[in-house]
C-alpha positions as CSV (number, residue, x, y, z in Angstrom):
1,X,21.6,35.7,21.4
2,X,25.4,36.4,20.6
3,X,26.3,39.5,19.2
4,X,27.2,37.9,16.3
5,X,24.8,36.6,15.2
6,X,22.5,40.2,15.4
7,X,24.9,41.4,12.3
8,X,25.5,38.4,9.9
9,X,22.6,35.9,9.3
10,X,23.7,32.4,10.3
11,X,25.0,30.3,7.3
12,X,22.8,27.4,7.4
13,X,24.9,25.0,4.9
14,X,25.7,23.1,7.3
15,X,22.1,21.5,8.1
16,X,21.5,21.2,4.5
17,X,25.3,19.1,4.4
18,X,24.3,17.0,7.1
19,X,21.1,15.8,6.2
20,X,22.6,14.9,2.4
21,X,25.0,13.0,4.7
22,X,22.4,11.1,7.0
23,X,20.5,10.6,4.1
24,X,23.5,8.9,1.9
25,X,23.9,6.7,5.6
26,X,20.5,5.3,5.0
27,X,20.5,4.9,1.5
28,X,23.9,2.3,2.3
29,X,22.4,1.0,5.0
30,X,19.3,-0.1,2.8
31,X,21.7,-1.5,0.1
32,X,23.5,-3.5,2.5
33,X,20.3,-4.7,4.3
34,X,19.3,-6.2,1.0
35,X,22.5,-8.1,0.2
36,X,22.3,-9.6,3.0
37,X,18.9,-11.0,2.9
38,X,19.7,-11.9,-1.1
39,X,22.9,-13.9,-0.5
40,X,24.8,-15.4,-2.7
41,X,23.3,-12.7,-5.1
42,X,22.9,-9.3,-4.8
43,X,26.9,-8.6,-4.1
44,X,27.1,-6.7,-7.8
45,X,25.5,-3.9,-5.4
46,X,28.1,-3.4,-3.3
47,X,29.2,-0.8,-6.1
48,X,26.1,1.1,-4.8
49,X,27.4,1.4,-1.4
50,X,31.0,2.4,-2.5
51,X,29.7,5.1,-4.7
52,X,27.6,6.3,-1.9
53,X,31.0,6.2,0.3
54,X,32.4,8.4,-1.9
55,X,29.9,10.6,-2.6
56,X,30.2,11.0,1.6
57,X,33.4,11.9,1.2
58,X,32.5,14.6,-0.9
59,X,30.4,16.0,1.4
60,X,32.7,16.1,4.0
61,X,34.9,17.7,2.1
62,X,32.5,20.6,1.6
63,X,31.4,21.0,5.0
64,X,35.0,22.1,6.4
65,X,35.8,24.2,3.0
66,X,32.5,25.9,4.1
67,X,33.8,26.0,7.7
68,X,36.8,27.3,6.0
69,X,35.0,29.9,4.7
70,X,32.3,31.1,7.1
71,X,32.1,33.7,9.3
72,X,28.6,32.8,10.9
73,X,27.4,29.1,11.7
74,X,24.6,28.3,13.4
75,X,26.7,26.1,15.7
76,X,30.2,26.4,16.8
77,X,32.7,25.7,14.9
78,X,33.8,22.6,17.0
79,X,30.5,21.1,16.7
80,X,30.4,20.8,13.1
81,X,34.2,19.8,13.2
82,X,33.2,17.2,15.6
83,X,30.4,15.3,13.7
84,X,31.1,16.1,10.2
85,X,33.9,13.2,11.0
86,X,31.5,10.8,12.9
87,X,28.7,10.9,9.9
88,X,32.4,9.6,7.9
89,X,32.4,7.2,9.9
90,X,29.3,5.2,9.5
91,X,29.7,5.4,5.7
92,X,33.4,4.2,5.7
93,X,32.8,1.3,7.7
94,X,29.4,0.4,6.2
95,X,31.9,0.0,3.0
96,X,34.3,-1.8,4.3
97,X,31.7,-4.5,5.5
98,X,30.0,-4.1,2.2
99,X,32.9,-5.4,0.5
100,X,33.9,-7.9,3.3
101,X,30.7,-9.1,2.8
102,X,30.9,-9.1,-1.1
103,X,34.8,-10.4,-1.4
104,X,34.6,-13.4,0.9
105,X,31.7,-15.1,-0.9
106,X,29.5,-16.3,1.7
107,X,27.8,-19.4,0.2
108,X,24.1,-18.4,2.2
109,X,22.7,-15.9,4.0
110,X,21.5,-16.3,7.7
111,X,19.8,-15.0,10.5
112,X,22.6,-13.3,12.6
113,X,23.5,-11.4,9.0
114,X,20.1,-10.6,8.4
115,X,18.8,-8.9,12.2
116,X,22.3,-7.2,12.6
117,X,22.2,-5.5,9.0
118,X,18.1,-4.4,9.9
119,X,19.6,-3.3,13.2
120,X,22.0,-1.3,11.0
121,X,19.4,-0.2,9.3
122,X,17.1,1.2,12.3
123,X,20.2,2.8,13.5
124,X,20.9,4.5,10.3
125,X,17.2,5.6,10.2
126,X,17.3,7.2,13.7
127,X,20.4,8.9,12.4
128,X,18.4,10.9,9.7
129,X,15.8,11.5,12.2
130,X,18.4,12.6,14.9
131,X,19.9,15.3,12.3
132,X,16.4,16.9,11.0
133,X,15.7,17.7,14.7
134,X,18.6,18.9,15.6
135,X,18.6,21.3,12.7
136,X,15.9,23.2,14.2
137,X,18.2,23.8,17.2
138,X,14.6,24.1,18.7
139,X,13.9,20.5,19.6
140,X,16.2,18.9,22.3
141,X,13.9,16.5,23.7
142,X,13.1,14.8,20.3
143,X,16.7,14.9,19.4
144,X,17.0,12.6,22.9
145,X,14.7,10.4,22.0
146,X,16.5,9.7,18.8
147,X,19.7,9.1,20.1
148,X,18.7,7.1,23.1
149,X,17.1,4.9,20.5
150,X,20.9,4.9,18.7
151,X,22.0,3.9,21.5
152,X,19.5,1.5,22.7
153,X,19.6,-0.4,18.9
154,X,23.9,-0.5,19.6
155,X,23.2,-2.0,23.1
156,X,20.9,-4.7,21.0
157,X,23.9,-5.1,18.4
158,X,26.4,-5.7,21.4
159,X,24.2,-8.5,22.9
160,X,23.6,-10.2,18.9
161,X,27.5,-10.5,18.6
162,X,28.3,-12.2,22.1
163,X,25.2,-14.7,20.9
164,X,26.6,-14.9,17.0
165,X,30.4,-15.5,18.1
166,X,29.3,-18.8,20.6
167,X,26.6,-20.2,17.8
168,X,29.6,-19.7,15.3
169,X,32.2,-21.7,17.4
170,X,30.1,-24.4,17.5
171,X,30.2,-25.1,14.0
172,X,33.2,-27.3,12.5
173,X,33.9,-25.2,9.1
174,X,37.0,-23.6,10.3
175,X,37.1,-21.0,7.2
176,X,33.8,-19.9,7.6
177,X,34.0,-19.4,11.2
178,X,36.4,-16.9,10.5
179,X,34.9,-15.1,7.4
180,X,31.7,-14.7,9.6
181,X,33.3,-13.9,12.7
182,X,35.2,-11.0,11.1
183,X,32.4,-9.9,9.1
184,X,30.1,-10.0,12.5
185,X,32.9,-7.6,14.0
186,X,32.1,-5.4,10.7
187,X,29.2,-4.8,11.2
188,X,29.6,-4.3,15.2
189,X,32.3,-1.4,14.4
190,X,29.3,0.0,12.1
191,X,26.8,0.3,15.1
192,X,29.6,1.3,17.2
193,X,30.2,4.4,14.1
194,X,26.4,4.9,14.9
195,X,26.6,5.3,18.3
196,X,29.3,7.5,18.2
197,X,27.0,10.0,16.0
198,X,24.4,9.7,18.8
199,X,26.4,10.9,21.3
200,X,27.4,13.8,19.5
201,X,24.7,14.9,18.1
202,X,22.9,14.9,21.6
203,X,25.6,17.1,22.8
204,X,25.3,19.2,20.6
205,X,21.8,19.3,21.4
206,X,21.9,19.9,25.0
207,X,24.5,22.5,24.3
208,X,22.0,25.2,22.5
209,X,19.2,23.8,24.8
């Protein structure tokens, strides 16, 4: 135990910030899930998703004023600098597909839209799952089997692009080639967002193991 920490009780803020923050991940993963399984409709929520962004924002905002401000945390200070951004992530870029999404006005919803947005989904699950373990900083090994899963789900996401883009360019509508081609990259920067919270959450983890 650190010196420290034997005089000032650790500020545990942080936890409580992060799980609001995995929690708003799911809640826009969820929304976007079910826009794409109710295409052409469902696009009016898309609000949903960029009022959850910002509310993200807000949240990060608070977490470094409270680093700002705190003289205890229960982990170091680079930790929570380190995935307060990363949590960002996932919420900015689950907005920007949102509206990609939304603004190019996909006639029909299909399969590749539908697995990678559950895959989304999952992923974002795992992250609220991921967080609640670590907060503990008690429980390493279910923290790893959270994160592998991240990163297992990404490895899927990685494998449903390669097989979306070569379906896609076998089609003749040159437009929507593109539309869905860049909105399949949207989504595969979200899981990439995803994955990137995986790894630093289980480094953080192994770190007060």
């Amino acid at each position: 135990m650190r010196i420290r920490d034997l005089i000032l009780p650790e500020d545990k803020v942080f936890f409580t910030l992060f799980l609001e923050m995995a929690e708003k991940i799911g809640e826009a993963a969820s929304t976007f899930n079910e826009i794409t399984h109710e295409l052409p409709g469902g696009t009016e929520k898309a609000h949903k998703v960029r009022q959850i962004e910002h509310h993200g924002d807000e949240i990060t905002r608070k977490i470094f004023e409270q680093l700002d401000e705190s003289l205890i945390t229960p982990l170091e200070p680079e930790e929570i600098a380190r995935l307060a951004p990363v949590l960002d992530d996932v919420l900015d870029r689950l907005d920007w597909v949102t509206h990609q999404l939304c603004n190019y006005e996909i006639p029909a919803t299909n399969d590749v839209l539908k697995e990678y947005s559950y895959l989304i989904l999952l992923a974002g699950t795992e992250i609220g799952h991921a967080t609640k373990s670590l907060s503990t900083l008690k429980n390493a090994e279910e923290v790893k089997t959270h994160t592998r899963e991240i990163s297992r789900l990404y490895n899927l996401s990685t494998e449903l692009l390669s097989r979306a883009i070569l379906e896609l360019f076998k089609t003749q509508d040159l437009l929507m080639i593109i539309k869905l081609k860049d909105i399949y990259e949207g989504m595969a920067k979200v899981m990439e967002k995803c994955n990137d919270v995986g790894h630093v959450i289980h480094d953080i983890a192994m770190a007060h193991a």
